[in-house]
N, C-alpha and C positions, 0 to 999 in steps of 0.2 A: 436290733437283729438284722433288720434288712442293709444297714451299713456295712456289718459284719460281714454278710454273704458277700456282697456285693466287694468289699476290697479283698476277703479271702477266692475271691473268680478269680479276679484282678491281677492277683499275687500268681498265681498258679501259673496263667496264660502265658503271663510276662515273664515268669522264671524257665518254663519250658521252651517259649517263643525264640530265646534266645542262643540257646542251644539250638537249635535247627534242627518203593519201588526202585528197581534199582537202578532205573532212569529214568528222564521224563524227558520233556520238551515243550515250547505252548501250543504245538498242535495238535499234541496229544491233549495236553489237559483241557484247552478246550472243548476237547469230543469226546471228552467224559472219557478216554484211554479205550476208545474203540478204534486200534489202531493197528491191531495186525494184519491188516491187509493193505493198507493206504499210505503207511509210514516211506519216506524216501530219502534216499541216499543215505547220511552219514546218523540221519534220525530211525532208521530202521535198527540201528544198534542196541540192543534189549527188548527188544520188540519182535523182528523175525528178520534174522538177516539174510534170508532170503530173495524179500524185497532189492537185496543190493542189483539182484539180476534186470531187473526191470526199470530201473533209473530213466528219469525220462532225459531222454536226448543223448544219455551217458556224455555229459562234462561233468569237468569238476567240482565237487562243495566244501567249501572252507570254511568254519565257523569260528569268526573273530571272539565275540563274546557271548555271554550266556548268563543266566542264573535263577534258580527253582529254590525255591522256601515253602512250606506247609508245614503245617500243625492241624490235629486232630484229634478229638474225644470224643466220648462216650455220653456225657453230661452236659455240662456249661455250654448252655446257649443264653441270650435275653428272655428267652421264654421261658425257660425253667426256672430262670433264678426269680424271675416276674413271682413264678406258679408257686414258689416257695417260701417267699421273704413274708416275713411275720405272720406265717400261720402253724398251724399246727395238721402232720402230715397223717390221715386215718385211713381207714376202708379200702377200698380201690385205690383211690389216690398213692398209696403207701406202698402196693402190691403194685402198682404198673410201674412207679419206678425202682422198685426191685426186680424187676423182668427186666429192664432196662439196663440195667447191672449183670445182672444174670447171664444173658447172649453174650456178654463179652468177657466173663470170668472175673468182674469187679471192674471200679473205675479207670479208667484208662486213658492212656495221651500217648501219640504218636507224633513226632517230629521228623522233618527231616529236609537235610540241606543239599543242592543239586549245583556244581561249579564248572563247567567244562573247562578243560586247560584252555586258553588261548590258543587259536595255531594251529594246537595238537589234535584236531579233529577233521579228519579230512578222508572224502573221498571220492573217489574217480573209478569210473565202469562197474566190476562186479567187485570191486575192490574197496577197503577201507579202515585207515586208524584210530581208533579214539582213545582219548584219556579224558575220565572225567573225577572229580574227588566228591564224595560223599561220607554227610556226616548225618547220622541215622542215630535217635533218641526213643528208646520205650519205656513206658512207667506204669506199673498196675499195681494201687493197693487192693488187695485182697476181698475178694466176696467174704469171706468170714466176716472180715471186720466190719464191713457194710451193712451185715444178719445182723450182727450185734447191736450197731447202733437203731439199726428199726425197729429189730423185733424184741431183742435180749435173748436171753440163752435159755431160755425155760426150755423148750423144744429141742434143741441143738445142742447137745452136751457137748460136743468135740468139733473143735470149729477152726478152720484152715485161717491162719491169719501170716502167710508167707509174703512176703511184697517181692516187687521183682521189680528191677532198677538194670539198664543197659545202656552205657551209648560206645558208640564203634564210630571210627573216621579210618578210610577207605579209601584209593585210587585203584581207580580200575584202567588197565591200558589193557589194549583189545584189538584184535589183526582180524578182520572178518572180510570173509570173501562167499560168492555164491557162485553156485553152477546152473548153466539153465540148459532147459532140452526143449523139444520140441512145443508140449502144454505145460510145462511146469520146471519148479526150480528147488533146488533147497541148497540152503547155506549152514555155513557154520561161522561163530566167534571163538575163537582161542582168549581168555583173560590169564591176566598176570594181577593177581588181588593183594597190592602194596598197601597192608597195614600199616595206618599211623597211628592209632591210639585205641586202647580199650580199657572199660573200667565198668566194673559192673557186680552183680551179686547173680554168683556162680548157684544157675538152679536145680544144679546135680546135689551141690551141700550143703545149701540152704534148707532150714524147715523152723516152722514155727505155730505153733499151736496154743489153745486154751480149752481146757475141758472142766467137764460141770460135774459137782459129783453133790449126792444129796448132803453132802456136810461143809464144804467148800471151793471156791476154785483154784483150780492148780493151771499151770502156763510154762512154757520153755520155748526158748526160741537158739537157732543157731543162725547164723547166717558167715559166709567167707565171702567176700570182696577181695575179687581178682583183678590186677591190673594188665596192659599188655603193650610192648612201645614198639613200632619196627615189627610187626608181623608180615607174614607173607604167605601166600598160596595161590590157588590155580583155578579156573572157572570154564565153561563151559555152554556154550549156546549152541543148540538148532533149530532149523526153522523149515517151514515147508509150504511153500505157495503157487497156485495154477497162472497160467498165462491169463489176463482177460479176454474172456468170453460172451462176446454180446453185451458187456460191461460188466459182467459177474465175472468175482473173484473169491476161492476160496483160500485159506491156509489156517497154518498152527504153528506150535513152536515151543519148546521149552527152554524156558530162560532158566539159566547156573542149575542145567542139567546134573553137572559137579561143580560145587562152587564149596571148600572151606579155606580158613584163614588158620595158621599157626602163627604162634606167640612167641615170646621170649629165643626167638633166636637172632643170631648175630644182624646186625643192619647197617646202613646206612644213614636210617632213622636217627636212630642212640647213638651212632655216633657224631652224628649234626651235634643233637640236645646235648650231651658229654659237655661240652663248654671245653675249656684251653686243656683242662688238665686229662681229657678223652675218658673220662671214669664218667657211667655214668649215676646219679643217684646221692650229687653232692651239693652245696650251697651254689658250686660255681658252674651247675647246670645250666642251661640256657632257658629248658623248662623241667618241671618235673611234676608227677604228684604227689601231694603229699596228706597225712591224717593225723589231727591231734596237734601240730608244730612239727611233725617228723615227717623228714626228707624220703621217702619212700624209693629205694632204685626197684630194679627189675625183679628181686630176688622175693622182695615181701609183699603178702599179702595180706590182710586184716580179719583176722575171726572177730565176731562182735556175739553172746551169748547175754541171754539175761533166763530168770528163771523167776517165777511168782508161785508162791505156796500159800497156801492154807487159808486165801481170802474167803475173810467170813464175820459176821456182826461182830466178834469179839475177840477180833485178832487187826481192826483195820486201824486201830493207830501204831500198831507196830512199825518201825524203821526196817523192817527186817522183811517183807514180805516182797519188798523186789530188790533184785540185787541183780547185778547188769557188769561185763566187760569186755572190754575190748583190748586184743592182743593184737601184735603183729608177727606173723609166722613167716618162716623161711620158707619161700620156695625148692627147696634142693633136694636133692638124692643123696645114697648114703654116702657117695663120695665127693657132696659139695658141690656137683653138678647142676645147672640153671635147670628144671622141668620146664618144660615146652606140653603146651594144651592148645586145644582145636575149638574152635566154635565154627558151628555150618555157615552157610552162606545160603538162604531160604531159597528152595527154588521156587518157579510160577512158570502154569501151564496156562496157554493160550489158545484158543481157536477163534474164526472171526469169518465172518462175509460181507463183502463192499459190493454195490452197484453203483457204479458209474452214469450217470445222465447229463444232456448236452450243457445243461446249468448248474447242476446238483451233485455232489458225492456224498454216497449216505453209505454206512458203515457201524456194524455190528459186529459186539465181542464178546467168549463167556470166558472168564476169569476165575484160576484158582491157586492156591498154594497150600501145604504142605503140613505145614506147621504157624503156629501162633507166633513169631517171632520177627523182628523189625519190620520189613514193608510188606511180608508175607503172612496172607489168614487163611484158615485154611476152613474155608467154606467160599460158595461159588456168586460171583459180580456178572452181571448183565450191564451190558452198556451199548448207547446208541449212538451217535453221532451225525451231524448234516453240515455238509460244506457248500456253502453258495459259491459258487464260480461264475457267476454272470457275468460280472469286474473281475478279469483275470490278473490287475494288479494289486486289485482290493478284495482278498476272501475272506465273508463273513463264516463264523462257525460258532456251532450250537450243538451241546450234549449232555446226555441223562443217563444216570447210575443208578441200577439198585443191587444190595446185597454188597458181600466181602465187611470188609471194615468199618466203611461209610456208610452203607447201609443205604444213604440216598445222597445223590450231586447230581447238582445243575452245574454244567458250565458254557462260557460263553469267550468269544476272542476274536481277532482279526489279525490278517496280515498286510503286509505293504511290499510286493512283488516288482519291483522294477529294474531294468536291467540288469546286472548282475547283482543288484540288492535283495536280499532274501531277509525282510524282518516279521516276527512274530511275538504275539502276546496273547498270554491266556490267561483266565481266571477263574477260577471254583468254589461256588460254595460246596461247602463238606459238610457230609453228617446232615445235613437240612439243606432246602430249597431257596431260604428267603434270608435274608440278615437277621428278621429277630428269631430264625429257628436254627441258624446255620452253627454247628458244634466246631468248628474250623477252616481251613480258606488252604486255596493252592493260589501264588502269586507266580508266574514263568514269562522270559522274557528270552530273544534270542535274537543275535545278528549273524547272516552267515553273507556268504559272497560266493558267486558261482560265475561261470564264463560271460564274454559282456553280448553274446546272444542270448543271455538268461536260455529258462528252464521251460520248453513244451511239453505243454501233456501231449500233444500229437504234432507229427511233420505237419510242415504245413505245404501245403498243395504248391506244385510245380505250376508257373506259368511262365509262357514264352509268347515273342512280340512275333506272332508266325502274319498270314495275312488274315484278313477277316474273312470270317465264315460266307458260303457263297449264301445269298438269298434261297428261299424255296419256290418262290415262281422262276426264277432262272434255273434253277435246277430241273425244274416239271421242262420247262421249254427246252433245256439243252435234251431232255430225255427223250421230246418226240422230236420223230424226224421233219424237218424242215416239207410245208405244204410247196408243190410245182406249184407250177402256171401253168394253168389250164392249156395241153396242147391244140393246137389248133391246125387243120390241113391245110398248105393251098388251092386254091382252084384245080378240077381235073381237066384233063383235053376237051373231055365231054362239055364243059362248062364256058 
């Protein structure tokens, strides 16, 4: 049994690992994404680009390479599977990992993949471009089905057993600029959201059920899987931040204030994948997806339907009690026309406050979104952050999560600052604090390059080769007036 568990974790991790918010960086992740206040230059992008206004030194930043990977769940750490393997699960024990499920609307895995273009990210003064591509993985089986296997259905006659399946790949290219005034600043990001792929289980028409009746059970499920190649849409960032004061700094910011993606319309995408013959949807694609051994183009979608009757002591050897198919249905209108569908683009609200100290940058965030769906939950994260700056070529950073997704991260990272070299790394335990409790991992790495007088957090003091200061006893002496010589008379006649 315990084998069992143990390569079906195994199996899971590895299947979803591989597949790979809606940016990061590692100085963010190492401060546990308390970051809207502190973020700088071409890194305050998704964050509050507001910050664009307060760039220290305002040069340029150039970020050569890059790359963010995580995964995260609900379940699967060392310690659960420890807590489970060859026993039998009763009482408490049984009920706390069904609350455990419960908070999150069934078991759950979150992926997701973070690429910045080469080059393409750059920015100078209040000003800045970026492209980054992202590829974004959800999978939830069903609370129902998880009641079922604890409890059974005596209780529960009607039981949600809908699964939900997404992954989306995404470029985001982004023009963001900020205006500043006297104590404060606010920016905005304009996004262009270049879909590159979708494929997923549409949960407008999906549904899938099992209900208990005193004579037997009955069950039906529907589910459509929609694909989508060459999308496109529009997004939207603002942000809002004070000048520092006495080291205090406040702001906010909503990230993909507007942010969706449409599908199925004309690209440059499909037409890359199309292959020689520019159709696309055929053997001599370059890629495609496909179900069953069939070449799937733009226009089909997959309905999959099963239906279970009358399970009951003396119907269960029948062949006939589950019956299951799956169709591929046209996409079109009545006149044969492609249908074009929208899925959102989750927004996430931010507020945050940084204090600044001659050693220390400490830094706090509360976190929320919206809705249940890719890197947005929509319940509220706290996060704390502490940047050691004593080595200003070498900052150590340290930060702590609770709430949202994760529920609890530690992270931890350093950087390597030397003249125009800007390197960073970061890392997170997710879901848990330690290795054998931690439910996932954020790994972030980043190389940028900036002017070869590098990056001050403050001017640095004017000195000039003037002459040296006068002494203070010569000062006191030049003040008083110089002591006569005792005058003296000559002799008088009388004398």
């Amino acid at each position: 049994m315990k084998r069992i568990i143990t390569f079906t974790a195994c199996f899971v991790l590895i299947t979803f690992f591989v597949y790979g918010q809606s940016k990061r960086d590692p100085r963010s992740v190492a401060m546990a994404d308390a970051y809207t206040t502190i973020a700088d230059g071409i890194f305050a992008i998704g964050y509050n680009p507001a910050l664009l206004a307060y760039q220290r030194d305002k040069p340029f930043m150039l970020q050569l390479l890059g790359v963010d990977f995580g995964i995260v769940g609900n379940f699967f750490s060392l310690k659960n599977l420890s807590e489970i393997s060859g026993d039998t699960l009763v009482g408490a024990r049984k009920d706390a990992l069904f609350r455990n499920f419960e908070d999150s609307g069934g078991l759950t895995f979150f992926q997701d993949l973070h690429v910045p273009t080469p080059i393409l990210n750059y920015a100078s003064g209040n000003m800045a471009f970026t492209s980054n591509t992202i590829i974004l993985t959800n999978t939830r089986i069903p609370l129902g089905l998880l009641r079922l296997m604890l409890y059974g259905n005596a209780d529960y006659p009607d039981i949600d057993l809908t699964f939900n399946y997404e992954i989306l790949g995404v470029n985001e290219l982004g023009f963001s600029f900020a205006v500043p005034y006297e104590t404060f600043a606010w920016g905005v990001t304009l996004k262009y959201l270049q879909g590159l792929f979708y494929f997923g289980i549409d949960p407008d028409s999906s549904k899938a059920n099992l209900e208990t009746t005193e004579d037997a059970l009955y069950g039906q499920g529907s589910y459509l899987l929609r694909q989508g190649i060459g999308g496109s849409g529009l997004g939207l960032d603002v942000g809002f931040a004070t000048k520092e004061i006495n080291g205090w700094r406040v702001g906010f910011s909503m990230i993909n204030a507007i942010g969706k993606i449409t599908w199925n319309r004309p690209s440059f995408i499909k037409d890359i994948l199309a292959g020689p013959d520019k159709i696309y949807g055929n053997k001599d694609d370059l890629w495609h997806f496909s179900w069953g051994g069939t070449v799937l183009n733009d226009s089909m979608a997959i309905r999959y339907t099963y239906q279970i009757d009358s399970v009951n002591a003396q119907t269960l050897s029948s062949d006939s009690l589950f019956t299951s198919k799956q169709v591929i249905v046209r996409n079109v209108d009545e006149n044969g026309k492609l249908k074009e569908f929208s899925i959102n683009y989750p927004a996430i609200f931010r507020i945050g406050v940084s204090k600044s100290l001659p050693d220390y940058l400490i830094s706090s965030d509360l976190v929320t979104g919206f809705e249940n769906r890719f890197f947005a939950r929509a319940r509220w994260r706290w996060s704390i952050g502490v940047e050691m700056q004593k080595f200003p070529s070498f900052p150590l950073r340290i930060g702590y999560g609770w709430g949202g997704a994760d529920f609890k991260e530690l992270s931890l990272g350093f950087g390597f600052h030397k003249g125009p070299i800007i390197f960073d790394f970061g890392f997170a335990f997710r879901n848990g604090i330690w290795i054998h409790t931690m439910k996932g991992l954020n790994i972030s790495t980043a190389l940028t390059i900036t002017s070869f007088r590098s990056r001050k957090s403050k001017p640095a003091e004017e000195t000039s080769a003037g002459p040296a200061p006068v002494p203070v006893e010569q000062n006191e002496q030049e003040a008083k007036p110089e002591e006569q010589p005792e005058s003296r008379s000559f002799p008088g006649e009388e004398q």
